[in-house]
C-alpha positions as CSV (number, residue, x, y, z in Angstrom):
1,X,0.0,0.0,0.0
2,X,1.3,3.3,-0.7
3,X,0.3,6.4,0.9
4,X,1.1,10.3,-0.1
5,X,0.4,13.3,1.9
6,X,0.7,16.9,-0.2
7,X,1.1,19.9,2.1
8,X,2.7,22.8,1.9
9,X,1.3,25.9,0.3
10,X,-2.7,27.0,0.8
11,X,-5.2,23.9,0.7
12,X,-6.4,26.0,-3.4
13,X,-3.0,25.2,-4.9
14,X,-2.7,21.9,-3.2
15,X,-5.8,21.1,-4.8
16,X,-4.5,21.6,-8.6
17,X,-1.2,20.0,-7.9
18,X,-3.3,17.0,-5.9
19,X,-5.7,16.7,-9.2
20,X,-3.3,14.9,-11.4
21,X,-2.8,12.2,-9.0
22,X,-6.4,11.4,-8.4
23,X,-7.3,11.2,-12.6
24,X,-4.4,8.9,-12.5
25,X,-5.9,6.1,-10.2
26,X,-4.7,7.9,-6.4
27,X,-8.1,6.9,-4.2
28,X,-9.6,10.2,-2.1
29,X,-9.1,9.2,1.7
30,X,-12.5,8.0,2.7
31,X,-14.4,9.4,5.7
32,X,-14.4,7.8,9.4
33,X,-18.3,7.3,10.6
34,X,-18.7,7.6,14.2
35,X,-21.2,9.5,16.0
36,X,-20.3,12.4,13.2
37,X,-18.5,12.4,10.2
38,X,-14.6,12.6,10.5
39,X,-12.1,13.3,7.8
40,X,-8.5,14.8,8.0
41,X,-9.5,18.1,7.3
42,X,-11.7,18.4,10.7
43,X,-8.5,15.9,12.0
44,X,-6.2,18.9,11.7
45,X,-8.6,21.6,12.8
46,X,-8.8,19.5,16.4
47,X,-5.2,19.1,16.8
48,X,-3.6,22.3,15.1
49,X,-3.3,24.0,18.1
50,X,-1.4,21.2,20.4
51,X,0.8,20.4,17.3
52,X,2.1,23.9,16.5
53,X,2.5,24.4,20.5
54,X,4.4,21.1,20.5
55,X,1.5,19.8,23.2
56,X,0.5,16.2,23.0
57,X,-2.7,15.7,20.9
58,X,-4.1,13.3,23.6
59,X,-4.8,9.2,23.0
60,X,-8.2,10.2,21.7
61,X,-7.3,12.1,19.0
62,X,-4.0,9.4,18.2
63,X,-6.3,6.6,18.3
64,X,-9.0,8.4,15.6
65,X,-5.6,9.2,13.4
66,X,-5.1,5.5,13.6
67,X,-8.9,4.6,12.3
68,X,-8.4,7.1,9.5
69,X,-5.4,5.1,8.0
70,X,-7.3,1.9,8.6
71,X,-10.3,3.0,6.9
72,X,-8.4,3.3,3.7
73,X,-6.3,0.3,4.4
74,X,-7.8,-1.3,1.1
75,X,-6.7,1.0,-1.6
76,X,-3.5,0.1,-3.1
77,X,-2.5,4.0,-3.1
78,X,-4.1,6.7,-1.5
79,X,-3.4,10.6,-0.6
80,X,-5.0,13.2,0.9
81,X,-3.7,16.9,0.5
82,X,-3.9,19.3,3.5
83,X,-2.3,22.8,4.2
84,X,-2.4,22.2,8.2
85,X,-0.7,18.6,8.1
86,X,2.9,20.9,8.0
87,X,2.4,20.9,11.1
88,X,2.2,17.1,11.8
89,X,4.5,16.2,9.7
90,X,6.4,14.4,12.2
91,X,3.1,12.5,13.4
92,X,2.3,11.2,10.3
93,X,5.8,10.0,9.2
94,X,6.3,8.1,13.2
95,X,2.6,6.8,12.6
96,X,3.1,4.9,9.6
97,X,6.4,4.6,8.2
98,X,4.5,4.0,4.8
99,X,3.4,7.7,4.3
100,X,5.2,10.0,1.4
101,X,5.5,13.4,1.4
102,X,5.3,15.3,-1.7
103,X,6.3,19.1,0.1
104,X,5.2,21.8,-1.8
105,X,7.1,25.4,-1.3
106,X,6.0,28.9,-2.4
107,X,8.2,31.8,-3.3
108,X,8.6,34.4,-0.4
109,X,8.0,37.6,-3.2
110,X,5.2,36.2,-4.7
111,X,3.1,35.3,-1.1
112,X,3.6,39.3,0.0
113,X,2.7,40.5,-3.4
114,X,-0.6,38.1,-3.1
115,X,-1.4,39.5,0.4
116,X,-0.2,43.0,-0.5
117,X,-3.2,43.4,-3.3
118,X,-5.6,41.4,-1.6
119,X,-9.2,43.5,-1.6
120,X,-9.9,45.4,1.4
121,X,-12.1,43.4,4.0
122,X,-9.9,40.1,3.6
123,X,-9.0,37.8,6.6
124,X,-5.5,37.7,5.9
125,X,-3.2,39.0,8.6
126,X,-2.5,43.1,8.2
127,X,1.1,42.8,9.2
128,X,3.9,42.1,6.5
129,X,6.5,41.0,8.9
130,X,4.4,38.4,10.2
131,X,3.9,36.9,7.0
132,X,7.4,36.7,6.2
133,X,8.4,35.0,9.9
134,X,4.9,32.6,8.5
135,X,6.5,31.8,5.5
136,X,10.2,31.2,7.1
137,X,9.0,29.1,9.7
138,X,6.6,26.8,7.6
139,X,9.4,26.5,5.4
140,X,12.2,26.0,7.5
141,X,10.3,23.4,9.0
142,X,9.4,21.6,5.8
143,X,13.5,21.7,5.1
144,X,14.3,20.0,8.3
145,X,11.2,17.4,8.0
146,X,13.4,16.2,4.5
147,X,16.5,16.3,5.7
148,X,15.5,13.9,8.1
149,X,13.3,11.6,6.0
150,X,15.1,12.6,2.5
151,X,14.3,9.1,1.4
152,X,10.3,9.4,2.2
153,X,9.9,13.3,0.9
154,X,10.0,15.1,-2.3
155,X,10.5,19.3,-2.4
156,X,8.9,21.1,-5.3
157,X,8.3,24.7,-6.4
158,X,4.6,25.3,-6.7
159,X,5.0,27.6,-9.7
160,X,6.9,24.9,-11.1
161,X,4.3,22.6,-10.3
162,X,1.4,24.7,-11.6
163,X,3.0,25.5,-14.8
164,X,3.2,22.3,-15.3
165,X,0.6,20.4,-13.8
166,X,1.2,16.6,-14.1
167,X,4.9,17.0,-14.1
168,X,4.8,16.5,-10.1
169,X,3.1,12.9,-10.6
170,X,6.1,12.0,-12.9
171,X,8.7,13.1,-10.5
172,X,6.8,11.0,-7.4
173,X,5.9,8.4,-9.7
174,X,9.8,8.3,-10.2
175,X,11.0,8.1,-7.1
176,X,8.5,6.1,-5.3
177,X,7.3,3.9,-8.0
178,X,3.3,4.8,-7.4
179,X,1.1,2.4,-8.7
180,X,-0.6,5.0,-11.2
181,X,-1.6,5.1,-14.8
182,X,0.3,7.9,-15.5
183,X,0.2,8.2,-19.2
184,X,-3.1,9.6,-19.6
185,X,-2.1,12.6,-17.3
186,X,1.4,13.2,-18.4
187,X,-0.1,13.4,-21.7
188,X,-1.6,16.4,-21.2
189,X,0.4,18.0,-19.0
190,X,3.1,18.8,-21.5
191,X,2.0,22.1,-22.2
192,X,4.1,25.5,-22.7
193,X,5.2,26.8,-19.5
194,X,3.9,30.1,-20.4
195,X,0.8,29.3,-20.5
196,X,0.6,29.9,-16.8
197,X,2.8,32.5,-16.4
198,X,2.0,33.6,-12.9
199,X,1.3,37.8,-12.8
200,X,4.0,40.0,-11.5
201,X,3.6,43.1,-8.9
202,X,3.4,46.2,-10.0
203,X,6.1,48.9,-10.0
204,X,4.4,50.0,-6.3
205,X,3.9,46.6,-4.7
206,X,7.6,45.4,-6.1
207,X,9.6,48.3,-4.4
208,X,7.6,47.5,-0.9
209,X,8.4,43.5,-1.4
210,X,11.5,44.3,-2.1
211,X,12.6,46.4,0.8
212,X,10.6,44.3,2.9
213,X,12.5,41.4,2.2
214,X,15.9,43.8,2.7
215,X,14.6,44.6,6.3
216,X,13.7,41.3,7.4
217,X,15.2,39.7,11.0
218,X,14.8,36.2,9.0
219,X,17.8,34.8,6.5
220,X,14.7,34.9,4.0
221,X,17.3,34.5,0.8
222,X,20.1,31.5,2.6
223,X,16.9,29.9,3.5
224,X,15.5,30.5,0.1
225,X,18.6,29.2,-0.9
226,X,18.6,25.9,0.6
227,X,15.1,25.1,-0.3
228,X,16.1,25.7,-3.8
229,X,19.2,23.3,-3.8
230,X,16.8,20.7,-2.0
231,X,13.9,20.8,-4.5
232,X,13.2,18.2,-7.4
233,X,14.2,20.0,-10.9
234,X,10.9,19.6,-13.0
235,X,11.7,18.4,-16.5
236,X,11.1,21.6,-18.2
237,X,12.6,23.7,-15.5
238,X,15.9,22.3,-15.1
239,X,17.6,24.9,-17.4
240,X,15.5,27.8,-16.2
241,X,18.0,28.8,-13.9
242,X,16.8,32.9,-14.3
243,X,13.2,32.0,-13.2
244,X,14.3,30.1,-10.4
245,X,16.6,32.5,-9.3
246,X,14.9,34.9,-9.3
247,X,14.7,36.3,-5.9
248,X,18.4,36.5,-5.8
249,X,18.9,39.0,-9.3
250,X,15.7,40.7,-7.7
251,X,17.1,41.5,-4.8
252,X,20.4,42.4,-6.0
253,X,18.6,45.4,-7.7
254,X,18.9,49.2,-6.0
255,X,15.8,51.6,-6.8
256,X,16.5,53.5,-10.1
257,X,15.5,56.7,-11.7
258,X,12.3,54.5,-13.6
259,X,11.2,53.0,-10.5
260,X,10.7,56.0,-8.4
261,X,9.5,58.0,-11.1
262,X,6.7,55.4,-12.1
263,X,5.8,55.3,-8.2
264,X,5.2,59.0,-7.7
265,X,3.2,59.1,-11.2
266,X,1.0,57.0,-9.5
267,X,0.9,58.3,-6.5
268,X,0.1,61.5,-8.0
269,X,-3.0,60.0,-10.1
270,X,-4.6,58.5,-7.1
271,X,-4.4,61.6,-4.5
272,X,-5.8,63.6,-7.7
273,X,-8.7,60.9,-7.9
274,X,-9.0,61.0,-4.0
275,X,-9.1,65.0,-4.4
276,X,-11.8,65.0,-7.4
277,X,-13.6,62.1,-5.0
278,X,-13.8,64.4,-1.9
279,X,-14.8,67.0,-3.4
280,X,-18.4,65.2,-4.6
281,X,-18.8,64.0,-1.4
282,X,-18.8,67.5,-0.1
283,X,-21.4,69.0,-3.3
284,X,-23.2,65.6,-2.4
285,X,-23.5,66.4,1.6
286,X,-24.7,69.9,0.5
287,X,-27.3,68.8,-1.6
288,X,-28.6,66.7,1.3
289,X,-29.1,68.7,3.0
290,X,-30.7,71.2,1.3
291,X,-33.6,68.8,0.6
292,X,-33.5,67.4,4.1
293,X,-34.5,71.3,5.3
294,X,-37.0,71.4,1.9
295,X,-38.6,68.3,3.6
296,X,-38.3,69.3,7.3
297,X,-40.1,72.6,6.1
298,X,-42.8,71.1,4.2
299,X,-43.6,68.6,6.9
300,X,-43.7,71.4,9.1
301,X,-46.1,73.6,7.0
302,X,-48.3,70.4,6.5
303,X,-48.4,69.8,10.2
304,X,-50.0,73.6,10.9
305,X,-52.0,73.3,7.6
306,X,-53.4,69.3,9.4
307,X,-54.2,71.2,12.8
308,X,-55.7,74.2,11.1
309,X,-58.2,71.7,8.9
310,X,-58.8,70.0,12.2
311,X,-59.7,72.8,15.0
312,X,-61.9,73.9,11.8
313,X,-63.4,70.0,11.3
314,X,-64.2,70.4,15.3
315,X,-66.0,73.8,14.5
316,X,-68.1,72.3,11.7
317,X,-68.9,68.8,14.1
318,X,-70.0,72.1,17.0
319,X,-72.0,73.8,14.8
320,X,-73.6,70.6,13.1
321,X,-74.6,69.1,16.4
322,X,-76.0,72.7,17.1
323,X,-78.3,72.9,14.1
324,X,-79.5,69.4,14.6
325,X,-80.6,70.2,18.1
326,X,-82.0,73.5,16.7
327,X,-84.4,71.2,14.3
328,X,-85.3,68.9,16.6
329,X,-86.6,71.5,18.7
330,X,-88.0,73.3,16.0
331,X,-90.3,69.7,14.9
332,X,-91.1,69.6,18.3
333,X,-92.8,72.7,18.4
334,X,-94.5,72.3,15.2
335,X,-96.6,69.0,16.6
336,X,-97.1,71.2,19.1
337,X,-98.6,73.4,17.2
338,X,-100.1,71.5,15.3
339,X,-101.4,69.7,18.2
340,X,-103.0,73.4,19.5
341,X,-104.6,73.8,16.1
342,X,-106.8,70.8,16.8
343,X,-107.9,72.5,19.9
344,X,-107.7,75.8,18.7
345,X,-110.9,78.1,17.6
346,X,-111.6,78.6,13.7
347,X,-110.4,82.2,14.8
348,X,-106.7,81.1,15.3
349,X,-106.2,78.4,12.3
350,X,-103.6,80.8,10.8
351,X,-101.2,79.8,13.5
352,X,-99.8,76.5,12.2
353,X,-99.3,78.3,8.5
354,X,-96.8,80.4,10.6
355,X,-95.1,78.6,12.6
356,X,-94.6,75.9,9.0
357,X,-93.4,78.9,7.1
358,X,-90.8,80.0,9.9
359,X,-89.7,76.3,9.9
360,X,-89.1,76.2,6.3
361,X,-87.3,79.2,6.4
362,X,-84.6,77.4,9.1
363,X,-84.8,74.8,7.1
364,X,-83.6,76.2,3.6
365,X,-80.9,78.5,5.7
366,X,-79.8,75.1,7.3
367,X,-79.1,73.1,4.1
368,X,-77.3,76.4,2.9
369,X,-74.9,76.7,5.8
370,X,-74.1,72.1,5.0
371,X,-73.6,73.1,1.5
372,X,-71.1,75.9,3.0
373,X,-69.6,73.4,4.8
374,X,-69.1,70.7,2.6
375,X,-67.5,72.6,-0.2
376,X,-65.1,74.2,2.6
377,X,-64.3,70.3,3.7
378,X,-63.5,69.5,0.1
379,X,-61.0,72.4,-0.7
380,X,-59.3,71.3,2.7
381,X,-59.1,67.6,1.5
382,X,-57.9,68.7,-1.8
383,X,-55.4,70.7,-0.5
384,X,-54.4,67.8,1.8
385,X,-54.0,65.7,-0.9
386,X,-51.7,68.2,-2.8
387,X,-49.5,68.2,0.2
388,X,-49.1,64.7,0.7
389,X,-48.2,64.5,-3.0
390,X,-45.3,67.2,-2.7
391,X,-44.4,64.8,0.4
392,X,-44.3,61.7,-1.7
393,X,-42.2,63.2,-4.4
394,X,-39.3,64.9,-2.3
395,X,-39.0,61.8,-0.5
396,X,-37.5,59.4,-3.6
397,X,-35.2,62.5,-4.3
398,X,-33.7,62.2,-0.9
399,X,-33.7,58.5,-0.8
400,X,-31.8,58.4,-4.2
401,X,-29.4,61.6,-2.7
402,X,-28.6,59.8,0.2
403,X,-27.9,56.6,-2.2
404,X,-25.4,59.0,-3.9
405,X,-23.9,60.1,-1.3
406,X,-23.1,56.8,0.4
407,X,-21.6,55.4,-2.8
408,X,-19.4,58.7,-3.3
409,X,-18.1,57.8,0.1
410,X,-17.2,54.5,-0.2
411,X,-15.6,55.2,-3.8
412,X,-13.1,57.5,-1.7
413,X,-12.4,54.4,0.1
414,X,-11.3,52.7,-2.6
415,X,-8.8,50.0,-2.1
416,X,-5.9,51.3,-4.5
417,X,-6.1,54.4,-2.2
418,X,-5.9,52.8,1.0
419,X,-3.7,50.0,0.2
420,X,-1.2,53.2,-0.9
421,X,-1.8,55.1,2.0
422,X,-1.5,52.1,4.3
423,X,1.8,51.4,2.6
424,X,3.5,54.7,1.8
425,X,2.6,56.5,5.2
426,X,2.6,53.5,7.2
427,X,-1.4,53.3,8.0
428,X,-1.8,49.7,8.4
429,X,-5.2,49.1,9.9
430,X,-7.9,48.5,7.5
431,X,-12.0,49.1,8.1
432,X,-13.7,46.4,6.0
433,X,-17.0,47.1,4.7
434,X,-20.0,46.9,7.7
435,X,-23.9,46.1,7.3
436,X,-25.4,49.5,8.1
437,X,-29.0,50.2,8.3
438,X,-31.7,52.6,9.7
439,X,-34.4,50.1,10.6
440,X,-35.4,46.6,11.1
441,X,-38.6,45.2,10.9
442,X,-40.1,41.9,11.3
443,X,-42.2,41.5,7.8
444,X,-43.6,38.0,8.8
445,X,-42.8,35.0,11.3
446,X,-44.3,31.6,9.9
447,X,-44.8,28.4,12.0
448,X,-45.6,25.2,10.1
449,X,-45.5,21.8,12.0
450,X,-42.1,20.9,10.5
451,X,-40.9,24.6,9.8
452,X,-40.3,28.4,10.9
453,X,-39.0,31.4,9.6
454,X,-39.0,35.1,10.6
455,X,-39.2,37.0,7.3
456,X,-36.9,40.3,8.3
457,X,-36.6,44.0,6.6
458,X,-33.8,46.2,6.7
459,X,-33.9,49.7,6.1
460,X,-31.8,51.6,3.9
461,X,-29.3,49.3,3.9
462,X,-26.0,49.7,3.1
463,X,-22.6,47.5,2.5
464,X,-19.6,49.0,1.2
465,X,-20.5,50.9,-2.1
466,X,-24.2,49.0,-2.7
467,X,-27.4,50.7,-1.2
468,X,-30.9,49.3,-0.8
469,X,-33.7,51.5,0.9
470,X,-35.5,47.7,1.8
471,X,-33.8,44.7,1.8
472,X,-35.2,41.3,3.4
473,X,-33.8,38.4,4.1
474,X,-35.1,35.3,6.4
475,X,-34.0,33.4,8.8
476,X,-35.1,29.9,9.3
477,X,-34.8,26.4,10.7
478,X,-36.3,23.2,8.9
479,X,-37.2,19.5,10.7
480,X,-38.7,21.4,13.6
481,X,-40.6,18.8,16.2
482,X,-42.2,18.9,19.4
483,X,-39.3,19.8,22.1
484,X,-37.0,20.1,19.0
485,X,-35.7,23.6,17.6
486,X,-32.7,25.0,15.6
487,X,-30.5,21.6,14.3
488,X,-31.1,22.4,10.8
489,X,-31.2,26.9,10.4
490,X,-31.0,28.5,7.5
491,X,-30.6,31.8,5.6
492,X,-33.3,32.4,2.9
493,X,-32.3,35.3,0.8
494,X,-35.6,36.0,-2.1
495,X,-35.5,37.3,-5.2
496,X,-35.3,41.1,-5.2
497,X,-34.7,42.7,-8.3
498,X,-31.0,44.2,-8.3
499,X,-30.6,43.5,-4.5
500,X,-27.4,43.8,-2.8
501,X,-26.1,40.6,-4.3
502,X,-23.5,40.9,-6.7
503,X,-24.2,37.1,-8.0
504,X,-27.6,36.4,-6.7
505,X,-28.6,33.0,-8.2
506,X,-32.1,30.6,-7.8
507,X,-30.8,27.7,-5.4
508,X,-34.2,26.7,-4.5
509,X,-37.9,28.0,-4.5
510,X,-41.1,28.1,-2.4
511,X,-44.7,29.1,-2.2
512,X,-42.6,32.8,-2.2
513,X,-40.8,31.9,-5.2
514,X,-36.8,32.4,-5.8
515,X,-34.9,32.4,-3.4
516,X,-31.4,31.8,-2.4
517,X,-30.7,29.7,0.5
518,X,-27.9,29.0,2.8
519,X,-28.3,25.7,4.9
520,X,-26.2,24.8,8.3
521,X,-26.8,21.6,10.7
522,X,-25.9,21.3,13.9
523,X,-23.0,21.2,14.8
524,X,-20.4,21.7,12.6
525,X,-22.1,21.6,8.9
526,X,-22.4,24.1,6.2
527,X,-23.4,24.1,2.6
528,X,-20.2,24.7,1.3
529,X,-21.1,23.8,-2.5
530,X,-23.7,27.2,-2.2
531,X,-21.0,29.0,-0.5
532,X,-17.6,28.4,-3.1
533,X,-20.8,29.3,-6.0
534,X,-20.7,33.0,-4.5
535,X,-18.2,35.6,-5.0
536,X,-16.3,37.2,-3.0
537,X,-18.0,40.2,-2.3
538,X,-21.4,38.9,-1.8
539,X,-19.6,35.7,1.2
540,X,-18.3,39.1,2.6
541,X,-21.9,40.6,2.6
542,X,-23.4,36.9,4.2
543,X,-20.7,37.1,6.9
544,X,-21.0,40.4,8.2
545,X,-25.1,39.7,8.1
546,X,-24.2,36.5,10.4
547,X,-22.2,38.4,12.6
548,X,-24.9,41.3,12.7
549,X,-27.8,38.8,13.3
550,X,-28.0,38.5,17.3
551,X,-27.9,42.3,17.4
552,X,-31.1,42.6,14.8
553,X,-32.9,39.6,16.8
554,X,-32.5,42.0,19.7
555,X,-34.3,45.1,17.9
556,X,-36.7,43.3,16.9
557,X,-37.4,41.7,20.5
558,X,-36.9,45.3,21.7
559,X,-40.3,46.6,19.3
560,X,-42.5,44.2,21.5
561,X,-43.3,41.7,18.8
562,X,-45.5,38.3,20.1
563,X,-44.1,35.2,18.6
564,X,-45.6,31.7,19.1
565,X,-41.3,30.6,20.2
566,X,-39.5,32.3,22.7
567,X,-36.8,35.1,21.4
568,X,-34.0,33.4,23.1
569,X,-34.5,29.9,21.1
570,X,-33.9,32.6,17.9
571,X,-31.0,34.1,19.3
572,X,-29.2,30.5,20.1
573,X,-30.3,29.6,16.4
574,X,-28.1,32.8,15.4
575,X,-25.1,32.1,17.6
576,X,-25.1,28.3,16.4
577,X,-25.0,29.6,12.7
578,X,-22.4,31.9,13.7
579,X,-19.8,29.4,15.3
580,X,-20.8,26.8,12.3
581,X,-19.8,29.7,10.1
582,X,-16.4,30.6,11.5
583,X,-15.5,27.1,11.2
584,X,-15.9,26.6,8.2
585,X,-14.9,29.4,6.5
586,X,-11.8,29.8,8.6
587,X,-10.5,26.2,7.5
């Protein structure tokens, strides 16, 4: 049985250099059952922290090693590829004396000029000291591991490697005599090397590696050096003897008369942008508030005109309650009079013509003053009408001015700027973007036997440079039961047109309709297919929402809304999704 572990450089490149080998006949490591599902990525996530503090591991987490050799124990040649296992290198290899070790190393210029032009709002450490001590420990351990087991390891470059991909399966297959059908693979791996020519840094970015590298407490380049003298020449790189050196050449270079002059021409191009940037910020902030006062004056106007119509409204109810009163009596006196008629001589019968004539009189006065009246209450409704109008159209404006303004903002921010500022002037905190927003209210909660959601709306919401005056999302949990809540939660994200997504896409639908949807399980699962399909910006705009989401269950507990389930079986739902999220995003 033969057995390789690839580690090295970040799990993403190990997974293209790992690819040939599995197409070739290399079996995936299979997955221990137990009460949850074990494999050796959630292996090394247990036991990364007592191996890189040199702690034991415990017999627990020994013995479940053990079970995760055996369970492959049937495959003629197996692998598994993990970034962590560098740091249980010396595990492994005193575990089973069968294990390979195909070490993969990365060039120290190229990992700061990756980190240096990573987007605001990234994970990665802010520090570029600390990555190069990183790099120099991880790969002085790696040189130390093969100089003790020189006869079970193999070093490569990973550019190397990637350039060619399929030339690392000849060199293991090689040494180690892997039973692989190789042909297939190294077939098609003889391709041009430049056909994955890997980017170079700018002029900006080079002159900071480059010093960086200068000033460094670590021997980057003897180190550098000796992995270089260590590492398996690929076929097609065995003559390239500028590419590989060169780190050396590079740093051998002094700043010249192009290099600073191509720095301060773009230095002078970005403070011109930030200028021109500012400055429609500020016309932006004055327009706002120019309509804000517009607004604050016409709601105030409205308000007198609504109390004038109203003490008026009162007046006309007075009066009207008067003149009904003032009829009433008035009929009542007529059957009185007519009632004195009957009993009145043939002397007096002119009396009840009067008194009808004086009530018709009242009567015709009366319906004048209603008519009075009603056309007064419909100029005061038209006129109310008008003003609510004027309201509904000045309030889009400001909505969309305020929509302006925030994206003018956060286009000052933009990351060239900062990541120059940060660099040149030594600013080296960054403020990724955060979920802002006005309001939040609760636009439904549904309880089915087997399912619950609280359908929730944010107002004017904002996330870096995107801006949404109502955005909903929900928050659910699926396979509910009696005395059983929050195993399977989920984030529902519907259909809504633009939205704040930057690559919304139809996962699944309901009686709703589209929707994207985000499921967890208790209690360490993720969808992690859904997550890898979304961009970067929009897993940035799903993690700060799961951070955020214990502080918008609290509003909305906070606003007195009656649920038929308790506010704190929510809020545990949220903090299960957050820790579920960390670790899985984290690995």
């Amino acid at each position: 049985m033969k057995t390789l572990c690839i580690t090295g450089a970040d799990n993403s490149t190990l997974a293209e250099i790992a690819a040939p080998f599995y197409r070739a006949g290399m079996a995936k490591p299979k997955t221990l059952m137990r009460d949850r599902s074990l494999d050796f990525s959630l292996w090394h996530q247990k036991v990364i922290s007592s191996l890189v503090n040199e702690r034991p591991i415990g017999r627990l987490w020994e013995n479940l090693a053990v079970d995760l050799l055996l369970a492959n124990i049937d495959s003629d040649c197996w692998g598994w590829y993990e970034a962590h296992s560098v740091d249980a290198l010396e595990f492994w290899a005193e575990l089973e004396p069968s294990i390979h070790f195909l070490l993969v190393c990365t060039r120290p210029e190229q990992e700061l000029a990756i980190r240096l032009t990573q987007k605001e709002g990234s994970t990665a450490e802010e520090n570029p000291s600390a990555w190069l001590d990183t790099w120099y420990a991880q790969h002085q351990k790696m040189l130390q591991f093969y100089l003790n087991h020189s006869e079970r390891c193999l070093l490569i470059d990973a550019n190397d490697a990637l350039q060619q991909l399929g030339g690392q399966l000849a060199i293991a297959h090689e040494q180690w005599q892997l039973p692989l059908d190789a042909s297939r693979v190294l077939e098609n791996s003889r391709k041009s090397v430049a056909e994955n020519i890997v980017p170079q840094p700018d002029s900006i970015a080079s002159l900071i590696i480059c010093e960086l590298i200068k000033a460094s407490t670590k021997d980057i380049t003897g180190l550098y050096s000796e992995l270089q003298a260590a590492q398996y020449p690929f076929p097609a790189a065995k003559n390239d003897t500028p590419a590989r050196n060169r780190l050396m050449e590079w740093l051998k270079k002094d700043l010249n008369t192009n290099i600073i002059t191509n720095l301060f021409t773009d230095y002078r191009k970005l403070r011109g942008q930030l200028d021109q940037k500012q400055k429609l910020v500020t016309l932006y902030q004055d327009t706002i508030e120019q309509q804000q006062e517009a607004v604050k004056q016409a709601k105030q106007e409205n308000q007198v005109e609504n109390e004038l119509l109203l003490q008026r409204l009162y007046q006309v109810q007075e009066e009207l309650e008067s003149t009904f009163l003032s009829k009433q009596k008035l009929q009542q006196q007529l059957e009185e009079a007519r009632v004195q008629q009957l009993e009145a001589s043939p002397v007096k019968q002119q009396t009840p013509q009067h008194y009808q004539s004086e009530t018709l009189e009242k009567n015709e006065l009366l319906l004048v003053q209603l008519h009075q009246v009603q056309r007064e209450l419909e100029h005061c409704f038209l006129e109310q009408q008008n003003l609510a109008k004027q309201n509904s159209e000045l309030i889009p404006q400001v909505q969309k001015l305020k929509q302006q303004l925030h994206q003018a903002e956060n286009q000052v921010q933009a990351p060239t700027i900062t990541s120059l500022s940060r660099l040149l002037f030594g600013k080296n905190k960054t403020q990724s973007p955060k979920l802002k927003y006005e309001q939040v209210r609760l636009h439904r909660a549904k309880v089915n036997s087997d399912y619950e959601h609280l359908w929730i709306s944010l107002k004017s919401l904002s996330f870096g440079v995107q801006y949404q005056d109502d955005w909903q999302f929900r928050l659910s949990c699926a396979n509910v039961s009696p005395g059983q809540f929050g195993n399977e939660p989920k984030l529902e994200f519907p259909q809504q047109g633009a939205g704040m997504f930057a690559n919304w896409f139809e996962e699944n639908r309901d009686e709703y309709g589209s929707k994207l949807e985000l499921r967890f399980a208790t209690p360490n699962a993720m969808d992690m297919t859904v997550w890898k399909k979304l961009n970067s910006q929009d897993q940035q705009l799903i993690t700060e929402l799961i951070q955020q989401l214990p502080k918008i269950l609290s509003k909305l507990q906070q606003s007195d809304w009656q649920l038929g389930r308790n506010w704190s079986d929510w809020q545990k739902l949220a903090a299960d999704v957050q820790c579920i999220h960390q670790a899985k995003v984290k690995k």
